[in-house]
N, C-alpha and C positions, 0 to 999 in steps of 0.2 A: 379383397382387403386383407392385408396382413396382421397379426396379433400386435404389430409393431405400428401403423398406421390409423390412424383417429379420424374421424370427420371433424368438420368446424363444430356441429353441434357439441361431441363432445368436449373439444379442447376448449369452448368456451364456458361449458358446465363445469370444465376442472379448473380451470385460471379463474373465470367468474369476470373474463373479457367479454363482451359481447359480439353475437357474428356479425352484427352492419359492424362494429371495428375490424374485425377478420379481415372483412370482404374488402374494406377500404385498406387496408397496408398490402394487402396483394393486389389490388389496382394498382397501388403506385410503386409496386415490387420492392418493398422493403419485410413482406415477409409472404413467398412464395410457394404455397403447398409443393411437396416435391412431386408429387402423386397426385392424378385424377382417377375415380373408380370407374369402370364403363358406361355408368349414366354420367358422368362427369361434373361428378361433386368432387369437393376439394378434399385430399386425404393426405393428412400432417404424418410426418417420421420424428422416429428422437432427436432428430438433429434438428429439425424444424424446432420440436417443441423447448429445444436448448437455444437457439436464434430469438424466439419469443421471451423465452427469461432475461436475455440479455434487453433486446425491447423494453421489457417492462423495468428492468431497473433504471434502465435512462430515463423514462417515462418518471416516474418518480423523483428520479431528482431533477424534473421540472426541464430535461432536454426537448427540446422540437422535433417532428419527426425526419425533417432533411439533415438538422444534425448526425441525428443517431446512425440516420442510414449512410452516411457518410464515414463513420466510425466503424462501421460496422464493415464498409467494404476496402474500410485501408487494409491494402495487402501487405504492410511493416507490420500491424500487429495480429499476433495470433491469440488463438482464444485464452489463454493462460497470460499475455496481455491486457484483455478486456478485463477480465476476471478482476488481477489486483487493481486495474486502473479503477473499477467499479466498487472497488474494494478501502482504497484510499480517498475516493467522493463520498465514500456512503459514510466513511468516520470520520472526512472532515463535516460533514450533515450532522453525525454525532455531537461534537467538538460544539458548533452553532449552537445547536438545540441547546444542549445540558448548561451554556453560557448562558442562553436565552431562560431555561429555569430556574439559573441560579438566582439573573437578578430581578426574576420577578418574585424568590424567595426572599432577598433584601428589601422588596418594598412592601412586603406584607407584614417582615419582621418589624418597620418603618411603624404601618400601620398600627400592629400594637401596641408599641410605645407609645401612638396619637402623634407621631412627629407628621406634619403637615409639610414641612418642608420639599420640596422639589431635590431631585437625585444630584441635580448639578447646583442649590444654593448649599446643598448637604456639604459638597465637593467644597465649592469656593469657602464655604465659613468654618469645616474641618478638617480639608483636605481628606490624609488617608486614612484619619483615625472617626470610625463607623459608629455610632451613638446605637445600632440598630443592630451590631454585630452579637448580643447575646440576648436581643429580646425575647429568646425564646427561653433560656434558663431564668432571665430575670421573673419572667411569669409567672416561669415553674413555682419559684419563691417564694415571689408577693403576689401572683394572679388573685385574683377576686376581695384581695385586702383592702385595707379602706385608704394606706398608702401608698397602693397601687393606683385605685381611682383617683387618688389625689393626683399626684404623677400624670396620668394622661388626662385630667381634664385641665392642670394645666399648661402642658406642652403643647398640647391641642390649639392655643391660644396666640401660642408666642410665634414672631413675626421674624423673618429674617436677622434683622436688626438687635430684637432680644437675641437671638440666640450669638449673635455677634458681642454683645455686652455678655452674655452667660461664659461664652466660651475665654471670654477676656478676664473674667474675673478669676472664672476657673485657671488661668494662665497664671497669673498675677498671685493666687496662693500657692500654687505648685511651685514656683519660681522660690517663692522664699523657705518654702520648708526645703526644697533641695540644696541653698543656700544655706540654709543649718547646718544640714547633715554635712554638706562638703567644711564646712567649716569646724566639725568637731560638734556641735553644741547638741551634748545630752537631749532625748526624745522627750524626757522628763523635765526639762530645763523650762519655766513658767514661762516664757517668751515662744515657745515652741508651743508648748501648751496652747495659749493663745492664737496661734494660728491652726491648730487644729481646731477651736471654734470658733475660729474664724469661717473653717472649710463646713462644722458642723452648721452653722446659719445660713450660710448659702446654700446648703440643700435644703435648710427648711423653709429659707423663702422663694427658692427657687423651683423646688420639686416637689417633696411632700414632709409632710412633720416631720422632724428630725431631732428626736430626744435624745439625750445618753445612751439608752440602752440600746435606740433603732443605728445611732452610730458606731458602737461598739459592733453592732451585726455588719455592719458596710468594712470596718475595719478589718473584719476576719474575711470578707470577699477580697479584698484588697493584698491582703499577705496571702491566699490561697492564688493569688495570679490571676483576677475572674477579672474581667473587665468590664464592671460597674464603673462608669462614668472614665474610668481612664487605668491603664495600667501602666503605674507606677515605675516601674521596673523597665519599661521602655526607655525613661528620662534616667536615671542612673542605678546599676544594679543595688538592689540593697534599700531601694526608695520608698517597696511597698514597706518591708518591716518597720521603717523608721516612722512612717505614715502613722501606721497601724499603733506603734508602742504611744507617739504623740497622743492618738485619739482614746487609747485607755488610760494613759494617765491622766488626760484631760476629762475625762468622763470622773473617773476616782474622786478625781479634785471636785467635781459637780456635785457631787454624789457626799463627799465631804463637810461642800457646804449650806447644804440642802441640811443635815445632820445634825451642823452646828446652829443654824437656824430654827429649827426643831426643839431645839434645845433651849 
C-alpha cells in the first residue's frame, strides 16, 4: 500500500462514514476502491476519497443513492461541473434555511408582544404592515415595566375580531390627522389637538396606561422613524412630525389644565 492509499478502516475514521456504508456503495459500484492490497482489503486513492466528497454532499442535500450515481457518471459534466452545481444546491439550502430562521424569528418577536394571533390572521387583518416588526427594541424600552405588562396581558386576550376593530380605529385616527396636515391646519390648532387625544385614549384603552407624559415618550419614537404601532411617514412624508407636534401640544394643553385646576 501506497502513502497515497487508505484502507476502509481508515477513510471511515476520517469521513466518520461507516464501513457497512463503505462496503454497501461498492456493492452497488457507486464508490469503487480503485486498489485491492494482496490480502484483498479494499484500498481508497485521492481520487476515490474526492468521488466520496462528492457522495457525501449529495447525501446531504437529501439525494438518493441511484440519483447521485447517476450524476455522478454523466460523462457532460466534469468535476468543476459537479463542484459549482453542488455549490449552487448547497446556497440555495442556504437561501431555505436562513428564510426558515427568519420566520421563526418573527414568531417569537409575535410572542413577546403576547400577540396570539396566527401568521396568516396577522396577514389578513394587516396585511404587510408587522405589529411584531420591532418587538425586540420595544422590549429593549419598556421590557419588565408595568406598561409593558399591561400591553401583553392585554393583547394576549384579544381575538381576531378586536384586533380588526383595533386596527379600524387606528385607521379611522390616522385618516383624519393626515386629512389635517394635507389640508394646512396648524399641529397646534385645538381640533388637531383633539385628535391626538383622541390617538392618546386608544392606546390607553387599548394597550397600556397612556398619560401625557407616556404619550409625549410614543411621540418622540414616532418622529425618530421607530415603528411603534405604525410609521407615520409611510402614509405621507412629514406625518410623523406633525403626529408628534399634535401630541406635544396636546399633552402642554393637559398639562395646562390640570394647573389651572390646581389652582
Amino acid at each position: 500500500m501506497t502513502s497515497l492509499e487508505h484502507t476502509v478502516g481508515a477513510i471511515a475514521e476520517l469521513t466518520g462514514i461507516s464501513v457497512r456504508t463503505l462496503h454497501h456503495y461498492d456493492e452497488i459500484g457507486l464508490l469503487e476502491p480503485g486498489e485491492r492490497s494482496p490480502a484483498g482489503y479494499r484500498l481508497y486513492s485521492g481520487d476515490d476519497l474526492r468521488r466520496l466528497q462528492r457522495i457525501l454532499f449529495y447525501r446531504e442535500l437529501d439525494f438518493d443513492l441511484d440519483t447521485i450515481g447517476a450524476i455522478l457518471a454523466d460523462p457532460a459534466r466534469t468535476d468543476a461541473d459537479r463542484l459549482r452545481e453542488q455549490r449552487e444546491l448547497l446556497t440555495a439550502r442556504i437561501d431555505r434555511q436562513q428564510a426558515m430562521v427568519a420566520s421563526i424569528d418573527k414568531e417569537l418577536d409575535a410572542r413577546r408582544l403576547g400577540l396570539t394571533l396566527t401568521p396568516q390572521e396577522r396577514l389578513e387583518i394587516f396585511g404587510s404592515t408587522r405589529l411584531e416588526d420591532n418587538a425586540a427594541r420595544a422590549e429593549a424600552q419598556w421590557g419588565g415595566s408595568e406598561l409593558w405588562d399591561q400591553r401583553r396581558r392585554r393583547v394576549a386576550a384579544y381575538s381576531a375580531q378586536d384586533w380588526a376593530r383595533i386596527r379600524d380605529e387606528q385607521a379611522d385616527i390616522h385618516r383624519r390627522l393626515l386629512d389635517a396636515m394635507a389640508a394646512g391646519v396648524p399641529a397646534d390648532d385645538p381640533a388637531v389637538m383633539d385628535l391626538a387625544e383622541e390617538h392618546r385614549l386608544h392606546m390607553h384603552r387599548r394597550f397600556h396606561d397612556c398619560d401625557h407624559e407616556v404619550h409625549r415618550t410614543l411621540a418622540k419614537a414616532f418622529l425618530a422613524n421607530q415603528r411603534i404601532g405604525r410609521n407615520y411617514d409611510d402614509m405621507a412624508p412629514g406625518l410623523s412630525r406633525y403626529v408628534h407636534d399634535a401630541i406635544m401640544a396636546n399633552a402642554d394643553r393637559g398639562d395646562g389644565a390640570r394647573s389651572q385646576s390646581r389652582g
